[in-house]
N, C-alpha and C positions, 0 to 999 in steps of 0.2 A: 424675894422675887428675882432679883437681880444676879443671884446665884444659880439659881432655876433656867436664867436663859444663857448664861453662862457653859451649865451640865448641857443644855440641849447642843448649842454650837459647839460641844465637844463631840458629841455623839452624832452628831452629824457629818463632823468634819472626818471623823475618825471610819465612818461609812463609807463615806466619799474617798477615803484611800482605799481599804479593800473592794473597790468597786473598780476602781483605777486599774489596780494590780490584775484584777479579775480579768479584765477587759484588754491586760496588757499579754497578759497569760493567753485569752483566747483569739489575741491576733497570731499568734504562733501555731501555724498551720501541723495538721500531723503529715506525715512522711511515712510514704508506705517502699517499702526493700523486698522485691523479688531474689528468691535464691533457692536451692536445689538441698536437700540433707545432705549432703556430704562434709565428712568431718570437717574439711576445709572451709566450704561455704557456709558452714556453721559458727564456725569461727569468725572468719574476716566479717558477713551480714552482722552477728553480733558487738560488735568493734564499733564497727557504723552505728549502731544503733545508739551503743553507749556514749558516744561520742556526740550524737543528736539530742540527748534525752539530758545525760548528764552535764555538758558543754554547752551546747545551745538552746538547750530551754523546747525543746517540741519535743511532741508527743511522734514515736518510733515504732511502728507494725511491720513486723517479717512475715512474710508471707511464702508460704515454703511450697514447689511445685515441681513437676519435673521439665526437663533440659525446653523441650521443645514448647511449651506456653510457658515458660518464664522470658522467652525474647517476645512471645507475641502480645505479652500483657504489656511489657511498656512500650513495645512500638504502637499500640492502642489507646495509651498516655490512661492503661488501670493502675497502674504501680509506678511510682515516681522514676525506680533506677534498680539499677543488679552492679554488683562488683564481682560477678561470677561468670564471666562471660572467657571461658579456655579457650587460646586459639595456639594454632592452626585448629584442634579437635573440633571447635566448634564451627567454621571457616560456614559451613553450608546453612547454619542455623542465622548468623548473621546475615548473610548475602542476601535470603530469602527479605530481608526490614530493614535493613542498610539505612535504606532512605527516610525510614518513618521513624529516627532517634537521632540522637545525638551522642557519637563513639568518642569517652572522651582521654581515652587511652589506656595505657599498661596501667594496674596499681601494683603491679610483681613482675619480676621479667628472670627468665631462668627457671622455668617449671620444663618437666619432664613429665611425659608416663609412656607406658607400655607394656608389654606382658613380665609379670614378674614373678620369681618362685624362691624357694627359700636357697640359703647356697650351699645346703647340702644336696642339693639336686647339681650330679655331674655332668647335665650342659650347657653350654653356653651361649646357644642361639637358638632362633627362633627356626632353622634350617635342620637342627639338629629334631626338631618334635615327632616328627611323624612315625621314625624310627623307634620312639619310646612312649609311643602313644598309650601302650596295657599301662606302663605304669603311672600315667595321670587319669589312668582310667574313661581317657578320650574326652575329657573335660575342659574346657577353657571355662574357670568361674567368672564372672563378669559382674555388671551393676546394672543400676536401672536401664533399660533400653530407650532406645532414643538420644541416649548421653554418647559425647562425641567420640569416646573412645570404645563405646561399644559398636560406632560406624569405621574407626578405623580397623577396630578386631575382625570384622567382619571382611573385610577386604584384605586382612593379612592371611584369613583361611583361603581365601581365594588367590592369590598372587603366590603363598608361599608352599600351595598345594596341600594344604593341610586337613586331605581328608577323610582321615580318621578324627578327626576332633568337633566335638558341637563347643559352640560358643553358647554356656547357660547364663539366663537373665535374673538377676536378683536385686540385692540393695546393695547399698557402701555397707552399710552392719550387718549384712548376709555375707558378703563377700571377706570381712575381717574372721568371722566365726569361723570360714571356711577354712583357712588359711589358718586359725591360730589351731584347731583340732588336726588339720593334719600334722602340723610344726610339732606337736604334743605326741602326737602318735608315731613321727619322722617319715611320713608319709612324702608322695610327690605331690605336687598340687602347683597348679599354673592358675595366676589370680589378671585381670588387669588392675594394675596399679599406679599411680603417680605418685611425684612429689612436688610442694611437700605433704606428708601424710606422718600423722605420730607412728604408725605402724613400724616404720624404719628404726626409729628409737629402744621398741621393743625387742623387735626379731632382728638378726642375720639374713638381708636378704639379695638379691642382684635383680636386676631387668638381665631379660634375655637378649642378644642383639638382635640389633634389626635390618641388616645388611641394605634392605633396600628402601631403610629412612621412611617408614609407612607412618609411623608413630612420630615422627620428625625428630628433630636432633635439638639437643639442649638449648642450646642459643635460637633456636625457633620459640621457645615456647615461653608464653605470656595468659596473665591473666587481663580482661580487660574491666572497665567502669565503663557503662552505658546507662544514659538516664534518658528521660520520653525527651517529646519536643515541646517546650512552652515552661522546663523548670527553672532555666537560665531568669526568665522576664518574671515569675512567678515567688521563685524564693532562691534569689540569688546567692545570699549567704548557704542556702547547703547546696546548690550546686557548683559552687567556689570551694565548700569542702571536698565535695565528689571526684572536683577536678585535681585538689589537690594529696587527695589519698593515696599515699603510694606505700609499700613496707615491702620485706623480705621474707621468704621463706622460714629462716629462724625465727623469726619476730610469729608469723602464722601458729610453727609450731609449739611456741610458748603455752602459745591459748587452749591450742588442740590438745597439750598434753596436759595441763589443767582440767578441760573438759573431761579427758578419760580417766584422771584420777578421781572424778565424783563432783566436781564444782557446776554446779550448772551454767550454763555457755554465758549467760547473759553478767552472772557475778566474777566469770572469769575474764571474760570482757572487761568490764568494771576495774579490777585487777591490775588487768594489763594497762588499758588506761593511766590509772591513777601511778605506775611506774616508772613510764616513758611518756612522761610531760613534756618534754623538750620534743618527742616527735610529734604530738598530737597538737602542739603549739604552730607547731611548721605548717599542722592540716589547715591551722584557722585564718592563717595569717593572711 
């Protein structure tokens, strides 16, 4: 008998820790990540996430959108945070919610973009287009609309008189197909492009200048971290990560060019992570 109650207070006891654990598990709130398909936001959002999921123990949802409801989701506190946030590009998407988030800075500083073509196209500025417009066959290839550098292309057709050219709307994976089929074929092709982006790695390429800094100048350009109002008080540990998330453009392109050799974003992530421990150490600390 006395073995009997013995087994029971095992079986009890032994309940009462996976119930523990259970319970400890579901105070750990999930964390949801606005961000945009692009190779890059592909990259850094999955970083994040592994770093949530794998590191801190919550549950991690990406929620992928384009430019202009990806600020209006977390200024409405739908989506915890974005680490996708390009400025100056984005400068008018922010301004508009300024007030309903919390900016809480660079996680990369030193991003570029603007019109870019391959370098076997012999010019070298954006002043030189319009003269050579048959041979891009009056095309600026572009990305999703709404996105900041399709607001600044727009106003480079306008200021830099360029018009013979349409600026056409597609995706980041429209806009690389475009780009690597003419490359293949030694075609002209003018793409808008940034860095960093794996595309560089593959191709031979330049930006065209931009005499009158539309596209702004290297040391302008920053990506930011913004998360809603109420995550600080709410789950202070990721938004001490958030705050503290910062990397470099080589660091980005590790993951991106992982992602295009075939690894899925999220186990390259993973990846990355588990390599640069001493940086992801620095996120938590």
């Amino acid at each position: 008998m006395r073995k009997k109650y013995v087994f029971s207070a095992f079986v009890w006891a032994l309940a009462l820790c996976f119930l523990t654990a259970g319970s400890a598990f579901a105070d750990k709130k999930k964390v949801e990540i606005a961000y945009v398909e692009w190779s890059s936001e592909v990259a850094s959002s999955n970083v994040v996430k592994a770093v949530l999921q794998e590191k801190m123990g919550y549950k991690c949802e990406l929620t992928a959108v384009s430019v202009g409801p990806m600020y209006v989701a977390v200024a409405a506190g739908d989506v915890d945070g974005m680490v996708a946030s390009w400025q100056p590009l984005q400068k008018a998407n922010l301004d508009k919610v300024a007030s309903k988030l919390d900016d809480l800075g660079p996680n990369m500083e030193g991003v570029l973009s603007g019109l870019v073509v391959p370098d076997y196209v012999t010019i070298n500025s954006i002043e030189e287009m319009n003269a050579n417009a048959d041979k891009f066959d009056g095309k600026i290839i572009g990305i999703d609309p709404g996105a900041g550098i399709m607001q600044k292309s727009e106003i480079v057709i306008k200021d830099y008189g360029l018009s013979k050219f349409k600026l056409m709307e597609s995706t980041g994976a429209m806009m690389v197909a475009a780009l690597k089929d003419a490359i293949r074929q030694k075609k002209w092709v003018v793409v808008t492009g940034w860095t960093p982006h794996w595309k560089w790695g593959v191709w031979k390429l330049k930006y065209l200048k931009d005499p009158k800094a539309i596209y702004g100048k290297v040391s302008d350009g920053f990506i930011k971290t913004l998360v809603r109002k109420g995550l600080k008080k709410d789950m202070p540990d990721v938004y001490k990560f958030l705050d503290n998330f910062k990397w470099t453009g080589d660091e980005m392109a590790a993951v991106m060019v992982a992602i295009k050799d075939g690894m899925k974003p999220y186990d390259a992530a993973k990846k990355w992570i588990s390599e640069n421990g001493a940086k992801v150490d620095g996120w938590l600390k």
